[in-house]
C-alpha positions as CSV (number, residue, x, y, z in Angstrom):
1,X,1.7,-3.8,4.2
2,X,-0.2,-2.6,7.5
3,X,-2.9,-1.2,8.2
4,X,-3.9,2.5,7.8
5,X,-2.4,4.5,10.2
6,X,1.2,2.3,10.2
7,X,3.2,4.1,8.7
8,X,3.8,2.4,5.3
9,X,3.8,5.7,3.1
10,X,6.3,7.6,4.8
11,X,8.2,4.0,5.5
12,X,7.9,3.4,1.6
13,X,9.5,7.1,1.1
14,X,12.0,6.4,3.2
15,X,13.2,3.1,1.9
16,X,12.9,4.3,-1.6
17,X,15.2,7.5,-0.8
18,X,18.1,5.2,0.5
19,X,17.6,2.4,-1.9
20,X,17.2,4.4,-5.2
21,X,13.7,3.1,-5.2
22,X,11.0,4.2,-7.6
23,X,7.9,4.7,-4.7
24,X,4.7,3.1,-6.1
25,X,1.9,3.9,-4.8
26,X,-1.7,2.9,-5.7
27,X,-3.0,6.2,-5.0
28,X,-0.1,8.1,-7.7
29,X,-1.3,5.3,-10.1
30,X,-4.5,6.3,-10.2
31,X,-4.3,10.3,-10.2
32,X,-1.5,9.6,-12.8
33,X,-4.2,7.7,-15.4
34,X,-6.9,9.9,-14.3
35,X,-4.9,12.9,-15.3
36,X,-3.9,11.3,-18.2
37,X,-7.3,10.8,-19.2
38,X,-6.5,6.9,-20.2
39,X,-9.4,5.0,-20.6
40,X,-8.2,3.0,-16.8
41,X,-8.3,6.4,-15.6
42,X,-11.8,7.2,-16.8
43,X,-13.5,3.8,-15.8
44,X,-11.1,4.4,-12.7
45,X,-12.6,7.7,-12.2
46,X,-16.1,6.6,-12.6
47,X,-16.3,3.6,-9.6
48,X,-14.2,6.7,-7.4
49,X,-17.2,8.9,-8.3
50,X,-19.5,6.8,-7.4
51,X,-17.9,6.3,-3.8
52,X,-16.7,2.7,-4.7
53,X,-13.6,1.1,-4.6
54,X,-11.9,0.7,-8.1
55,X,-12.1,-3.1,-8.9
56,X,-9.3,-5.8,-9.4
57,X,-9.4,-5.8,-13.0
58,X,-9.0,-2.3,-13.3
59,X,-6.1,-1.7,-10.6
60,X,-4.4,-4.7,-11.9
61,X,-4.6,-3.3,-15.8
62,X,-2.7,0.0,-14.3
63,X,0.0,-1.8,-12.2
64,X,0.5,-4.1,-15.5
65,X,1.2,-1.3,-17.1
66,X,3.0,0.7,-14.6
67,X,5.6,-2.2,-13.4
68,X,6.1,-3.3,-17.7
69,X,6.9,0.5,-17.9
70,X,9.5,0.0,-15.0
71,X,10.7,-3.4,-15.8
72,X,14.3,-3.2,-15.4
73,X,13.7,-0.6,-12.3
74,X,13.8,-1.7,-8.4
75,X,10.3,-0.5,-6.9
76,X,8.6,-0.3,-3.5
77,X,4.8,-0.8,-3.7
78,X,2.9,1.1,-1.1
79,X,-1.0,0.0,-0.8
80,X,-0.6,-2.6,-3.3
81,X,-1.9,-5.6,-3.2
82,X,-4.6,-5.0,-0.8
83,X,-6.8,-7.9,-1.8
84,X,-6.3,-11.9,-2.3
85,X,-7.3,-11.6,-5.8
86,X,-5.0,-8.6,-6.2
87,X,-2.0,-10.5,-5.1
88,X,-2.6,-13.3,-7.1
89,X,-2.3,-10.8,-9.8
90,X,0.6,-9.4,-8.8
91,X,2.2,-12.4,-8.8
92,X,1.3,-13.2,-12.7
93,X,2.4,-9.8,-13.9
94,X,6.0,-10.5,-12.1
95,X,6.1,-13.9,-13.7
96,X,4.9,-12.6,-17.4
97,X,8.7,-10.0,-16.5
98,X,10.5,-12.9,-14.6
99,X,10.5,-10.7,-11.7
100,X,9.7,-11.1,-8.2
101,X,9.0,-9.8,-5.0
102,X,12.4,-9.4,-2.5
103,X,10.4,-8.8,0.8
104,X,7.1,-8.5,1.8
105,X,7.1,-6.6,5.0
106,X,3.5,-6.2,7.1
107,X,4.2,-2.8,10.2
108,X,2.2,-4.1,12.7
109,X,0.7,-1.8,15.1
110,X,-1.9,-2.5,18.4
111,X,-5.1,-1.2,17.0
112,X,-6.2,1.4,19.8
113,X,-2.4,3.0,19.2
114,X,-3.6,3.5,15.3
115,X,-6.8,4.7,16.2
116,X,-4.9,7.5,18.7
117,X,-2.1,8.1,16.2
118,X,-5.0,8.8,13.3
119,X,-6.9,11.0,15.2
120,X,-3.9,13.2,16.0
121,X,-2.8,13.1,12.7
122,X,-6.2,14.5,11.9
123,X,-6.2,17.2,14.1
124,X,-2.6,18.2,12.8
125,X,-2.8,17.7,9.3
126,X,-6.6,19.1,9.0
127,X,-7.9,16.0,7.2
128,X,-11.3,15.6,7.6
129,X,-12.2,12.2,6.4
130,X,-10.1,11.6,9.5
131,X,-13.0,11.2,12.3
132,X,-13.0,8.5,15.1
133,X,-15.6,6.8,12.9
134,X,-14.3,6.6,9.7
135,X,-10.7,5.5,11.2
136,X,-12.9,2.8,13.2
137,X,-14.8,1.5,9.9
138,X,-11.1,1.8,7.4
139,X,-9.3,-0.5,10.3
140,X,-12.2,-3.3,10.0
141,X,-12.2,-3.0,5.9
142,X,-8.0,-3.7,6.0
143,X,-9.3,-6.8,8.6
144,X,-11.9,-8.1,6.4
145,X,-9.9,-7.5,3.2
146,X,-6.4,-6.9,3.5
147,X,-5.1,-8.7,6.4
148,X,-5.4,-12.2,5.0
149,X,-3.2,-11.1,2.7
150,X,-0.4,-11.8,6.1
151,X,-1.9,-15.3,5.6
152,X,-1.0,-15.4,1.4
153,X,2.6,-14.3,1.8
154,X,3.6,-16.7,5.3
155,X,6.4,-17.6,3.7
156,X,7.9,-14.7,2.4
157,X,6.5,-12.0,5.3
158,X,8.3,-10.3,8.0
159,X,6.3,-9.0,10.9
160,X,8.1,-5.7,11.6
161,X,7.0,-3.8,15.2
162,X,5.3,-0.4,13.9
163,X,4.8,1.5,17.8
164,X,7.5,3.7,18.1
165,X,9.0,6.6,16.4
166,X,9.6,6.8,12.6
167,X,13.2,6.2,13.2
168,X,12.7,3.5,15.3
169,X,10.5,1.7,12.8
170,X,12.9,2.5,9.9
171,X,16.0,0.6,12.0
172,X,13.9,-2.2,12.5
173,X,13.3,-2.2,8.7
174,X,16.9,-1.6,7.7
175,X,18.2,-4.6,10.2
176,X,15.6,-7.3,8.5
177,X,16.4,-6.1,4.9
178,X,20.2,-5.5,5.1
């Protein structure tokens, strides 16, 4: 978990390369059903169209699916859950596989140093949805809906220090989870 800008995609990559991890992201989920032109996909498809964010119930029917699929495989979910409703999900779909989550890790980075770091990934990487604006407005969405997800997993969360290089952060990962 973190919030955009963190560094939990290439953190997730990372991990999953050294672990024999399968990567999950929310993202891959939903291009896979879209392209698969499953009915998820298409009702999926048609909130994304509209400029909405897919709903609960429709996320939660893919990653269902997706983590049934992959039941007896260790997996590293990136950008999943991002909601309270979604990690109550989560939850149920691990107990219907007697499963469970090993570690819940939250990259924690000063919010003016995510701001800078987004902005200069924009500029390097080309991405246009990548203004000052948009970064500004996606940072107070993951405040309003994601971070009291920190608050849902106290128990099982570890706060790991985000500033630094990518190598830095991935030591700091590999001493909590070894």
């Amino acid at each position: 978990m973190g919030p955009p800008g963190a560094g939990k995609g290439t953190q997730a990559k990372i991990l999953a390369e050294k672990y024999s991890l399968i990567h999950l992201s929310t993202g891959d989920i939903l291009r896979a059903e879209i392209r698969k032109k499953t009915d998820r996909g298409l009702e999926a498809q048609s909130y994304m169209d509209a400029g909405n964010l897919v709903p609960d119930k429709v996320l939660l029917s893919m990653m269902e699916s997706t983590l049934t699929e992959l039941q007896n495989s260790g997996i590293i979910l990136d950008g999943f859950p991002r909601t309270i409703p979604q990690a109550e999900g989560l939850n149920n779909i691990f107990l219907k596989l007697n499963s469970k989550i090993n570690h819940v890790l939250n990259i924690h980075v000063e919010e003016s140093k995510l701001i800078k770091r987004l902005i200069e990934r924009a500029q390097n990487s080309g991405r246009k949805d990548d203004t000052e604006e948009v970064i500004i407005k996606r940072q107070k969405v993951y405040t309003k809906l994601t971070a009291p997800l920190i608050d849902f997993y106290k128990n099982e969360i570890t706060q790991i220090d985000g500033d630094g290089t990518i190598e830095q952060v991935t030591q700091r990962i590999l001493e909590y989870i070894q």
